[in-house]
N, C-alpha and C positions, 0 to 999 in steps of 0.2 A: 765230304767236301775236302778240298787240298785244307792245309794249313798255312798260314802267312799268306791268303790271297792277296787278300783287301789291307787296306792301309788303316792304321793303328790312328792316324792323327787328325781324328774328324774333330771339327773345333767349327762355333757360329761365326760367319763370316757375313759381312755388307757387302750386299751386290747394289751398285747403282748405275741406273741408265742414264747415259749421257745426252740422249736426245731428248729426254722432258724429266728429270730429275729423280724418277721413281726410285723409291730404296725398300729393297726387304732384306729380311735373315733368314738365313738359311746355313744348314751345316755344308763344312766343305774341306777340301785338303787341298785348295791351291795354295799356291805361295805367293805373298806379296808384304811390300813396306811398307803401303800407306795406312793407315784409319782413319776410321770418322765414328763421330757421336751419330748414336741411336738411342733417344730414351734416355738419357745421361749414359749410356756405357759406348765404350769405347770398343769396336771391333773393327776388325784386319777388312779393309776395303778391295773390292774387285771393279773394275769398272768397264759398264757392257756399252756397245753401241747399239743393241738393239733387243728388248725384253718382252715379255708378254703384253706392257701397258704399250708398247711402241710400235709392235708387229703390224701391218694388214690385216695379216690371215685374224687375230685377235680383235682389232679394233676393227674392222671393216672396213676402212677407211684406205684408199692407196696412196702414196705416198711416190711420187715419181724424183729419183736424186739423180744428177746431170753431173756427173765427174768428168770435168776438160769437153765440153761440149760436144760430148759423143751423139747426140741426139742431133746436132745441129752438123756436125760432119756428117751422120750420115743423111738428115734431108737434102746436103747440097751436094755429097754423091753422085743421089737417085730421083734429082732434079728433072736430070736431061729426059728422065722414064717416063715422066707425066703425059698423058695425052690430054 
């Protein structure tokens, strides 16, 4: 295997989901400022929009999100199509 692939600064980091609050720990080498308490200890926060507890494909559940009413431009589009 080469040498120096991999990165040297793997350290436990908080990852939390921002659509339903989930938090776990996990090792990692992103970079960030913030933390937050886990447990009384203090580790370097990542913060996701979307994780295993929030996914579809994971929960089953679908989940439909409507940015600028894309949904609604294009029913009044393909209005005119209706027979």
């Amino acid at each position: 295997m080469k040498k120096d692939l991999h990165p040297e600064n793997y350290r436990l980091v908080a990852f939390k989901d921002m659509s339903n609050g989930d938090v776990f720990v996990t090792r990692s080498t992103a970079n960030t400022k913030e933390t937050l308490e886990v447990d009384g200890v203090e580790y370097p926060l990542i913060k996701l929009e979307i994780s295993r507890t929030s996914h579809p494909f994971y929960t089953g559940k679908s989940k439909l999100v409507d940015t600028a009413g894309r949904i609604d431009k294009f029913k009044n589009k393909y209005a005119k199509f209706k027979k």
